[in-house]
Structure formats: C-alpha cells, structure tokens
C-alpha positions as CSV (number, residue, x, y, z in Angstrom):
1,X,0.0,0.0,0.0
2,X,-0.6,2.9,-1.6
3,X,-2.3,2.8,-4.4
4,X,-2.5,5.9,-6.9
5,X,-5.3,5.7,-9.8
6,X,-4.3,8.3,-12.1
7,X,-6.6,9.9,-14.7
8,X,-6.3,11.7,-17.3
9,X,-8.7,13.9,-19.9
10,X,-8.3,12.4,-23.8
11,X,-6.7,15.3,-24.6
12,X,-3.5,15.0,-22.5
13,X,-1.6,12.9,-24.0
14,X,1.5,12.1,-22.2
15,X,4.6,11.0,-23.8
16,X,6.6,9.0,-21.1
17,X,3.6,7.5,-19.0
18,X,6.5,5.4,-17.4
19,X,8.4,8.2,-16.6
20,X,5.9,9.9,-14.4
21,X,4.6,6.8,-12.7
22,X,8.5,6.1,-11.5
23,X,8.7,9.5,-10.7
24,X,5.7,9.5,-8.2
25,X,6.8,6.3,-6.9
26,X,10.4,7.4,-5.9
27,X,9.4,10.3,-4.4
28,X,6.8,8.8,-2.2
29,X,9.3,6.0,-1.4
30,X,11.8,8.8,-0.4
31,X,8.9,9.9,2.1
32,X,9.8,6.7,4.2
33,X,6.3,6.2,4.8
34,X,6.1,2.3,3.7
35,X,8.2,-0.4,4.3
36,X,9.3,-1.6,0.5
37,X,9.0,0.0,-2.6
38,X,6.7,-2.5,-4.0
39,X,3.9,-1.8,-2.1
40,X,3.7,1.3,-4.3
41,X,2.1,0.5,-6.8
42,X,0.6,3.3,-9.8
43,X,-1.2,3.3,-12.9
44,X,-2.6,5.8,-15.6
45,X,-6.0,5.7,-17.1
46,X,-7.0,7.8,-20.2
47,X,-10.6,8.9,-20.4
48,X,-12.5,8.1,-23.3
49,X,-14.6,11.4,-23.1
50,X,-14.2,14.0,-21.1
51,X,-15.5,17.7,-20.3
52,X,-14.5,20.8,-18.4
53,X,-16.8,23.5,-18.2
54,X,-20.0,23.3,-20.8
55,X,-17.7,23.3,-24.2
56,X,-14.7,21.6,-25.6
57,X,-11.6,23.6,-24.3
58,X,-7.6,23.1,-24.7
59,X,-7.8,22.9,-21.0
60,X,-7.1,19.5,-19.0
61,X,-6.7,17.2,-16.1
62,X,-5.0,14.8,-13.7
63,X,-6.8,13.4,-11.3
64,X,-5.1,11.1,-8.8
65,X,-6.9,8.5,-6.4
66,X,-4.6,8.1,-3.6
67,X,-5.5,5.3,-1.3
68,X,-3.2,4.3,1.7
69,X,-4.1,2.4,4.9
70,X,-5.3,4.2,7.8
71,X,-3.1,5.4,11.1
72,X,-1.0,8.8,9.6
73,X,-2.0,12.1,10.8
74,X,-3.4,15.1,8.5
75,X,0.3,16.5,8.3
76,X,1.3,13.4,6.6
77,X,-0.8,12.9,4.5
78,X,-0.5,16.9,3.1
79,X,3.2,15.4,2.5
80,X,2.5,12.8,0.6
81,X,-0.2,14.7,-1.7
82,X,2.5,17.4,-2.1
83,X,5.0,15.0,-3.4
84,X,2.7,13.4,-5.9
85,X,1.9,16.8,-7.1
86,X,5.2,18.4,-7.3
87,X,6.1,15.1,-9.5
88,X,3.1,15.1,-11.8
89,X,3.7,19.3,-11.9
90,X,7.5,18.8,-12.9
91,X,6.5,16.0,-15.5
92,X,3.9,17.9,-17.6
93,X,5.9,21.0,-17.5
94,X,9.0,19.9,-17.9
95,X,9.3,16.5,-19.2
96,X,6.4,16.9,-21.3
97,X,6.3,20.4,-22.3
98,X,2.8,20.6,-21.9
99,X,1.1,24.3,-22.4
100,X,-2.0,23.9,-22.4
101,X,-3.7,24.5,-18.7
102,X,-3.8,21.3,-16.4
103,X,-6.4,20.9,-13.4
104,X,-4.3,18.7,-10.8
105,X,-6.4,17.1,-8.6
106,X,-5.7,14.9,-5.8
107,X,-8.0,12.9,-2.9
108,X,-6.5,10.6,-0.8
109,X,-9.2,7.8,0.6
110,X,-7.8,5.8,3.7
111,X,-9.0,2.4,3.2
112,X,-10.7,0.4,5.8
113,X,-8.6,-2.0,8.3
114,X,-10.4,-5.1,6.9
115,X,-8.2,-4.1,3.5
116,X,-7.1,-7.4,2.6
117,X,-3.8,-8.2,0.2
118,X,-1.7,-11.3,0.2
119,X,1.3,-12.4,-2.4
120,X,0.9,-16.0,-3.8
C-alpha cells in the first residue's frame, strides 16, 4: 500500500507515462512512509470522453486517487499529496512540455482496516 489511480482527460496525451509513474513512486518512497518500494504500486487511465466546463476547451486534467491504509495524521498525508503533485507538476511541464492549462487534482481515501492483500 498505496495505491495511486491516475486519470487523465483524452486530450492530455502524455509521452513518457513510465516516466511519471517512476517518478511518483520514488518520491513517495523517499517519504519513508512504507516499508518496500513494492507496495507502491501506480497506474494511468486515459478517459474516453471527457468535459470541463459546458464546451470543448484546450484545457485539461490529472486526477489522482490516492488510497493508503489508515493510522497517519493530516500532516502526513498533506506530505505525501505534495510530493505526488510536485512530481506530476515537474513532469507535464518539464518533461512533457505541456502548455495547455492542467487541473491537478488529488484525494487521498484511507481504506478500511479489513483491507485485505496477500502475495501467492
């Protein structure tokens, strides 16, 4: 654990998908809030259709589900949403180049203690 669902409008089309999702992942792992780097675990998701607003615009969005177990306080948890956003910030300006305007949006869910995983 965590998990981050990212999503993306149709028309932000990212270049180096890989590159972001490592990115996100090293920097939460630098946080030295979980125990291996596997648990991390990140994926993208392109809409199919999307709107902002009532019209078509150039504008777009990431939007990232954060789940992590239950137990940190508020003031980790800012942390950790700062570090995903600083990472997908620094990726679609400057490993992407994007200009067009991108809506960042972030929610992290704490997930319930009867959250079950196991590795077979």
């Amino acid at each position: 654990m965590p998990h981050l669902i990212i999503e993306t409008s149709e028309n932000l089309v990212l270049k180096q998908p890989t590159t972001l999702l490592q990115a996100i992942n090293d920097n939460l792992w630098q946080s030295a809030q979980f125990d291996k780097p596997n648990t991390i675990k990140s994926r993208i998701y392109t809409a199919e259709q999307s709107l902002i607003g009532l019209q078509k615009s150039d504008e777009s969005f990431v939007v990232v589900h954060f789940y992590l177990m239950a137990g940190r306080d508020d003031t980790t948890k800012s942390a950790l949403i700062e570090r995903i956003f600083q990472s997908i910030q620094h990726h679609v300006k400057i490993v992407e180049n994007i200009a067009q305007p991108v809506q960042i949006c972030i929610n992290a869910t704490e997930l319930s203690q009867n959250y079950f995983k196991q590795t077979i």
